[in-house]
N, C-alpha and C positions, 0 to 999 in steps of 0.2 A: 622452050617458050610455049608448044602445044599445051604441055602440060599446066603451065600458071595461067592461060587464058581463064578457061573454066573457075579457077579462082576468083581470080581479079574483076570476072562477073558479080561471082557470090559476095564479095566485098561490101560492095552498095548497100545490098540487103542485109548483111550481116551487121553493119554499123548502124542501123537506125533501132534494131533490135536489143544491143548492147547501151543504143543510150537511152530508150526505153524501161519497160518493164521490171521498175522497181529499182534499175542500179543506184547504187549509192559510194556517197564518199565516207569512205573507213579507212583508218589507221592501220593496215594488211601488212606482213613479214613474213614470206617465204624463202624458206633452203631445206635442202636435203628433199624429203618429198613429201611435206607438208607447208603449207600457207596456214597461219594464225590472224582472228581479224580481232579488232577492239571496236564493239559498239555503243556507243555514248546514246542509250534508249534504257529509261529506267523501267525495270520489270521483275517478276520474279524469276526463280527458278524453274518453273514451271512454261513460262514464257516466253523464257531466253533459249530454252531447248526445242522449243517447237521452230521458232526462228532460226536459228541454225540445220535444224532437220529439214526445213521447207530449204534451205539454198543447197542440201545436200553435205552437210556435214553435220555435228553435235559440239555441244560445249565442250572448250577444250580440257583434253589430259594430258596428264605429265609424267610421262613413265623415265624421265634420266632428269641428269642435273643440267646437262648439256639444252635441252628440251625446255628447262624452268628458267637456264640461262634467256633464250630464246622471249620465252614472255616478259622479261623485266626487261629486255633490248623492244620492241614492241611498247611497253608503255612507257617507257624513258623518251622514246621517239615523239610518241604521241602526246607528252608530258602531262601523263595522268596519274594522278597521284591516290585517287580514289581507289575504294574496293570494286571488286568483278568479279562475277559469277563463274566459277570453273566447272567441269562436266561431273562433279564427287561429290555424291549423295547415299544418305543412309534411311531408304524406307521406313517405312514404319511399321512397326512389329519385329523389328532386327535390332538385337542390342549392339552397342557399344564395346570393342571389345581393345582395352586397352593395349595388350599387349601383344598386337599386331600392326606390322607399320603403318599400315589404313586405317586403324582402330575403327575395322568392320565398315568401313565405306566403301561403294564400289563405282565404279566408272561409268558414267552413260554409255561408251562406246562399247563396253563388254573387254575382252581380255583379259589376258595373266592380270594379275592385280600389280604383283611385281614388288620390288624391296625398298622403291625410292619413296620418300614422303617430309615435307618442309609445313610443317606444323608449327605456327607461333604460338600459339597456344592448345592445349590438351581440348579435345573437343568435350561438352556437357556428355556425361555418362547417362543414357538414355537408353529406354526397350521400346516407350510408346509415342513418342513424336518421331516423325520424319525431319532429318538437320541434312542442312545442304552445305557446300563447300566455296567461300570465295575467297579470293586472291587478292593480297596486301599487299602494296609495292612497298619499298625501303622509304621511310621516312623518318621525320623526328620523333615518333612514336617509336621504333625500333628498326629489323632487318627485313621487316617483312617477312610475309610467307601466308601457310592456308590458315583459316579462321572458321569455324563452322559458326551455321544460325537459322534460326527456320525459313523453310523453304516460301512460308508464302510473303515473307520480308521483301519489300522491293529493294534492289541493289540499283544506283545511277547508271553501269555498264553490266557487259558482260563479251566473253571470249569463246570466240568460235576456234574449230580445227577443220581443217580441207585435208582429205591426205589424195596425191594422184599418183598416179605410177612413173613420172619423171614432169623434170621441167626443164624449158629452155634460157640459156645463157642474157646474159643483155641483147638491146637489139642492135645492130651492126647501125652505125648511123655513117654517112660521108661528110657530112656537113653537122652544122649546130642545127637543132630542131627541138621541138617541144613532144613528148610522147604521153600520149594516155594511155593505158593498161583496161582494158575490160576484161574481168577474170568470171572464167565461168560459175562462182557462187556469186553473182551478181556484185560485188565491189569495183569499181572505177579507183584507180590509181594513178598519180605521176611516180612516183618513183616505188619500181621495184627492182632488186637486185637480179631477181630468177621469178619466170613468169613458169606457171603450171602448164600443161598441157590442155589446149582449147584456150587459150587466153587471147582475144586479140587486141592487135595493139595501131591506135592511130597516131600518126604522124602528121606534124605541122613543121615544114620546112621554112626556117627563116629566108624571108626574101617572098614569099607567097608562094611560093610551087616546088615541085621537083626537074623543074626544067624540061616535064618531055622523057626523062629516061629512068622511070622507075615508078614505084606504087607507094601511096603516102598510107600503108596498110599492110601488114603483115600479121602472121598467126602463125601462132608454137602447133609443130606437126610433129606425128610421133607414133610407131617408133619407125626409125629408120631402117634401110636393109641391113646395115653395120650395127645397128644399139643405138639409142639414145635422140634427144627428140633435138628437132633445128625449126627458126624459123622459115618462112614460105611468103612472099619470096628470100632468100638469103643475104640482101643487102651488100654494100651497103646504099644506106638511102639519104634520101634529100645530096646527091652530086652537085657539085657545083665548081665554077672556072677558078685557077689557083690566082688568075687577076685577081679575082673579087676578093678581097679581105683576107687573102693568102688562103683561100678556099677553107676558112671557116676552120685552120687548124692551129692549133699552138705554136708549133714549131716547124714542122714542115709538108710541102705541099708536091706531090709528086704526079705530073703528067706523062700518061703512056699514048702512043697512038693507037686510038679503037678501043680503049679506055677511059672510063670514066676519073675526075680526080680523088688521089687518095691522100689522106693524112699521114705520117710518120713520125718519129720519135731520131733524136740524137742518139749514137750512143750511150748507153749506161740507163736509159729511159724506153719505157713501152706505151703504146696508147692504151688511154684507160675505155670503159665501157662505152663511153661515149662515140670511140672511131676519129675523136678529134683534140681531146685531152694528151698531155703525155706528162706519165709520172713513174719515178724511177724501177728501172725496173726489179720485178719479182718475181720470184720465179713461181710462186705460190698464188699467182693471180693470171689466169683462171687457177684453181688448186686444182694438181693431179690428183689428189690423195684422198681417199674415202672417209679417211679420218681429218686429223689435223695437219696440217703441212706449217713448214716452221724453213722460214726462209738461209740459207748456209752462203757461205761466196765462193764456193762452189757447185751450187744448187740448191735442192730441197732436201727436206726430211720430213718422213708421214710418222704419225703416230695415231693412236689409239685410245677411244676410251675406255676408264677400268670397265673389266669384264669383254674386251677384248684384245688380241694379237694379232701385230703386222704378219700379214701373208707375206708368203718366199718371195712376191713379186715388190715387195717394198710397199706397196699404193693400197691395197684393199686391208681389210682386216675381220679377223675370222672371231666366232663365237669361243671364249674360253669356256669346254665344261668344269665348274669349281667344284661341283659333286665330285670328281675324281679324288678331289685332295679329302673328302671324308667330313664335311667342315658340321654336319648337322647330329646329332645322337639319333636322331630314329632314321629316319626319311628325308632323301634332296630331290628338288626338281630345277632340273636345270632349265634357266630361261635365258634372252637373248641378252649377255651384257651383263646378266646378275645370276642369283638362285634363290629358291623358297626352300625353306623348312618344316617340315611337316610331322607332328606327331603322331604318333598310333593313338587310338581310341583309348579313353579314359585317361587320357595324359594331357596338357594343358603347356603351349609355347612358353619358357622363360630363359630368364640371362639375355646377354646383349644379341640384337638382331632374332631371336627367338630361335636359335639355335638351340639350347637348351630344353629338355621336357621335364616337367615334373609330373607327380601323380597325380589325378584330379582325387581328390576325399569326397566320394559320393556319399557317404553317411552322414555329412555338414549338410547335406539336403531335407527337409520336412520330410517325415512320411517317406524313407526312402521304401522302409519296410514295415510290416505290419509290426514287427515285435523287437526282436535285435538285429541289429546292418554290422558286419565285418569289412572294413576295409582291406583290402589285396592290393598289389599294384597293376594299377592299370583297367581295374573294375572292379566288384564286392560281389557281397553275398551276403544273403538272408537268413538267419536263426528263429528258433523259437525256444522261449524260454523251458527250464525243466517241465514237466510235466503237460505239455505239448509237443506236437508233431507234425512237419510241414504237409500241405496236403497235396496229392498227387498230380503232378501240373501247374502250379500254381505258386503264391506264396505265402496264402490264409495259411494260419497257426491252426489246429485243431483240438482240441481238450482228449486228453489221453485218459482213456478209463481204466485206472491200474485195476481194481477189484476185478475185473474178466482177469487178471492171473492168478485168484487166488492166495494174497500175500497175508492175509489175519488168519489167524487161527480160530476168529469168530467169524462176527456178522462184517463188512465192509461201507462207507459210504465213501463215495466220492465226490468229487467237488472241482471246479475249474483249477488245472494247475497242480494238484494233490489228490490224494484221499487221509482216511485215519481210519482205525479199527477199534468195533466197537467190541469192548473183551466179554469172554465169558466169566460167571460169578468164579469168586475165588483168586482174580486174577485182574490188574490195572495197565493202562497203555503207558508206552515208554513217552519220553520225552518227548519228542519229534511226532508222536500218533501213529507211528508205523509198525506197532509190533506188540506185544506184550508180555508180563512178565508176573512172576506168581507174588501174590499180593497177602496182605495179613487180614483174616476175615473176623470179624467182628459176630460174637455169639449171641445169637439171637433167640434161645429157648423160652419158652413163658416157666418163670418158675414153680414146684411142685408146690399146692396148697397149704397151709396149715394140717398139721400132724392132729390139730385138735377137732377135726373134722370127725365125727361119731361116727360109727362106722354098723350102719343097724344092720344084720343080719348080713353082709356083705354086699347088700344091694345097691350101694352106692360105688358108683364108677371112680375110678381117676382119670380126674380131666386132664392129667397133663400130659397123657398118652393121646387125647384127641384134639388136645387146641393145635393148631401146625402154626411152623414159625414163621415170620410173618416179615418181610421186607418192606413194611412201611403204608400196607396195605389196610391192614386191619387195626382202625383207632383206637386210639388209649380210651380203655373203657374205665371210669369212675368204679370206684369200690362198691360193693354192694353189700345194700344197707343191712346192718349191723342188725342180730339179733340172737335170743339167747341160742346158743347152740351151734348156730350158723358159721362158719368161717366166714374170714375178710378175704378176699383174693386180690392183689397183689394186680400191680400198673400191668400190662403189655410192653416190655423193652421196642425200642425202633431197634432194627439189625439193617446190615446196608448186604446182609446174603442174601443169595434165590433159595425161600425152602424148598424144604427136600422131603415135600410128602411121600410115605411109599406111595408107586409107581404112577409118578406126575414127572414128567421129561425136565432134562433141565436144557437150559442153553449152552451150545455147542455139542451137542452130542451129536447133533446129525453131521453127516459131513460135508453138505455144503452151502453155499450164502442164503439160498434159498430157501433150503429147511431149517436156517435159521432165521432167517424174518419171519415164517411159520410160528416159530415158536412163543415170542411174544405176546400174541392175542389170547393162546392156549394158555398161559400161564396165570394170565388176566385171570382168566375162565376160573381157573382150580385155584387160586388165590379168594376169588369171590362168593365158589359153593363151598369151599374150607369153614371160610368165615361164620358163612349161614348157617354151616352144621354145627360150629363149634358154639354158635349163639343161642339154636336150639335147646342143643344140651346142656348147657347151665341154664337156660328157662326150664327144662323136664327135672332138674334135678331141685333147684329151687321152691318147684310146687312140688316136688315129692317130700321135701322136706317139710313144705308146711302139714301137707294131709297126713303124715306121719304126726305131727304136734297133735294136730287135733284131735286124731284116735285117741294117742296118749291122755290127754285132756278128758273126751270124755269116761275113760278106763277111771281115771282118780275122782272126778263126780262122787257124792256121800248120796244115799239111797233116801226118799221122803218120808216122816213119816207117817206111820199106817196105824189099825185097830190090832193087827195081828203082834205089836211087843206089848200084848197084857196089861194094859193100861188101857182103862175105861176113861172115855170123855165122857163129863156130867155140865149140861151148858148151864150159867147160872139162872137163878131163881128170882124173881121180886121178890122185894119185903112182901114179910106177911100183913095182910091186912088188921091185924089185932093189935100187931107191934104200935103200925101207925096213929091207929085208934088211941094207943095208950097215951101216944103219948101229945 
């Protein structure tokens, strides 16, 4: 009794506190060692979690089917037939990922994600909005279950989770009385089956009082020296005389001396929660069993949910590892009640439960690489096309300059990807540009002059030992113009050879690419003072030809004549003046 004074103090002040500061009437279901609340307050999701965070829990989750049982027993009570906000939400910037049972939504409360998920519908496949999660009861629309939709959507409810470390049984009553529940996330209740730890509970004894021998207030205390939490005081409460209305019991009424009255039950029948009910009995009520208890007429029987086994003691039930049996292809993690599946890198969950892995095809990605991607399993790799090379550290492709090896037999160009070779005269590149081969050369001499060329004293040259042959260089020169004596000289053939003046280099003589792009400009060169000599000298020989005519010319000239061929000039005479006279 020392001990519950100090209580029974605290009472007073404890109740005005509980029916203060915010408490409210909710729709509340607790067992096992969580309480569920249903709040009828339209908000978002955004709002509904702040509200639950402030009384010390988060919007509720649903990690077993036993747990979603749970919530549709809560709104069936509450008979709400609307949607509600659950704690499963997908950020934004997180894709959608279908073929996992969350399909990439995660829990407010944090945790294993876990295997369980009651989806009426596929949620919208999405990377850049944030989608939230709420909860559908069974109706004539279908079976219910989760819905996603955006989060700033106001929803008319939403559901909270409390979890504590135990909770206390009903409260011990003697008599018939009225009880309220104040539970410490601020909800007020009449009827709970199991009250959490810190819940307290006020009592209104029919008749106005408790008669003098007991406290109309109790509180779940916990834990005890033995386990597990009791109320304080232990009840039971509101006593009363088995006179009065057979002391407020069903069936029957039992007086002790130095005892208060107590309730009891017939044969075949137990009191229910109340202390004053009696209904048949069972053995499963309170339930030993950690699990489910299933009533025999010989007793009970516990059992387990999947993903657990009855312990040797019959009543508790231990975690099954299902990793053991091998169930996943890469990787299992074993969790409480279930397991995950998890692929190795570059492999992507498939088949039923994601047990299954396939290979991800990183090359179906844009750009995975600069040039060519090779698929492997379970990651790729980067090529680069022929005539490129990857570059060191990296994945840039780099242009490969075949001519540093040397591969023509001439000059070389190179070019992204390739080269070709540019051949020396007498010789054409193969199909492909990479080589060359001896080729049919096109004769390109200037022909010997006419034979009717005079030939004076031997002073006249032959040109066709100085004209050089000519690749296209030196223009078709027009005939030149005709006169007595003169030869015609004949077109300038095009030839597609490098001539071959004595000693004028040709291409490819030198041995390497260098001294052969050298040689081009050189060739220009002796190609163009060739030309200029060769033009010379049919100008020298042309005007020798004339000054030779005209000597000739003047040689045949007839001499004037003079007094000295014996012949007297007598210049004539007028008539005589006699003749005239006469006549």
């Amino acid at each position: 009794m020392a001990t519950l004074r100090p209580l029974l103090l605290l009472l007073p002040l404890l109740l005005p506190l509980a029916r203060g500061s915010g408490a409210e009437e909710a729709a509340v279901l607790c067992a096992g060692s969580a309480c569920y609340t249903l709040h009828r307050d339209e908000s978002a999701w955004k709002s509904a979690q702040e509200r639950c965070r402030r009384d010390g829990g988060n919007l509720a989750a649903v990690g077993s089917a036993r747990e979603a049982e749970r919530l549709r027993e809560l709104l069936a009570t509450a008979r709400w037939a609307g949607p509600a906000w659950l704690g499963l939400a997908l950020p934004r910037g997180h894709c959608v990922r279908p073929h996992e049972p969350l399909r990439g939504f995660s829990w407010v409360a944090g945790g294993e994600p876990g295997n369980f998920s009651e989806w009426a519908a596929e949620p919208a496949v999405t990377c850049v909005s944030s989608r939230c999660v709420a909860l559908r009861p069974p109706g004539p629309h279908g079976a219910g279950g989760w819905t996603d939709r955006p989060c700033r959507s106001p929803l008319p409810a939403f559901l909270c989770k409390f979890s504590f470390q135990g909770m206390c049984g009903p409260l011990p009553l003697a008599g018939r009385a009225r009880v309220t529940y104040s539970t410490p996330f601020g909800v007020r209740s009449a009827h709970l089956a199991a009250a959490p730890f810190g819940t307290l509970a006020e009592v209104q004894c029919d008749g106005g009082g408790d008669g003098g021998r007991g406290s109309p207030f109790a509180v779940c205390k916990g834990p005890l020296a033995g386990g597990g939490f009791a109320w304080h005081p232990p009840g039971p409460l509101c006593p009363v005389t088995c006179g009065h209305r057979n002391g407020g019991c069903q069936q029957l009424c039992v007086e002790a001396a130095g005892e208060s009255p107590r309730c009891a039950c017939h044969p075949g029948y137990a009191l229910a929660a109340d202390m004053a009910s009696c209904v048949p009995e069972d053995s499963c009520h309170p339930s030993p069993c950690q699990g489910s208890c299933r009533t025999l007429p010989s007793g009970f029987e516990c059992g387990c949910e999947p993903g657990f086994a009855l312990a040797p003691d019959g009543r508790a039930c231990l975690d099954v590892d299902e990793c053991e049996s091998g169930p996943c292809q890469h990787r299992c993690h074993n969790t409480p009640g279930g397991f995950q599946c998890h692929c190795q890198p570059g492999y992507r969950p498939a088949g039923p439960a994601g047990r299954q892995c396939h290979d991800v095809d990183e090359c179906a990605q844009p750009h995975a690489c600069p040039q060519l991607c090779i698929n492997i399993p379970g990651s790729f790799r980067c090529a680069c096309r022929p005539g490129f090379q990857r570059q060191p550290g990296g994945d840039s492709c780099l242009d490969v300059d075949e001519c540093l090896r040397d591969p023509c037999p001439g000059s070389c160009r190179n070019f992204p990807g390739d080269y070709e070779c540019l051949c020396p005269p007498g010789s054409r590149r193969d199909e492909d540009g990479h080589g060359c081969r001896p080729g049919e050369v096109i004769p390109s001499s200037i022909p010997q002059t006419s034979s009717s060329i005079p030939q004076s004293s031997g002073s006249i040259p032959q040109n066709s030992s100085i004209i050089p042959q000519s690749s296209g260089i030196i223009p078709q020169t027009s005939d030149i113009p005709r006169s007595s004596g003169i030869p015609r000289t004949t077109r300038v053939p095009w030839t597609t050879s490098t001539p071959r003046t004595p000693g004028m280099p040709t291409a490819g003589s030198g041995g390497g690419s260098d001294e052969h792009s050298a040689d081009g400009p050189r060739l220009l060169l002796y190609y163009i003072v060739g030309s200029l000599v060769a033009i010379l000298l049919l100008l020298a020989f042309a005007l020798a030809l004339v000054a030779c005519r005209r000597r000739a010319a003047r040689r045949e000239k007839p001499a004037a004549k003079s007094a000295a061929d014996n012949y007297c000039w007598v210049p004539e005479q007028p008539e005589s003046r006699g003749e005239r006279s006469g006549e």
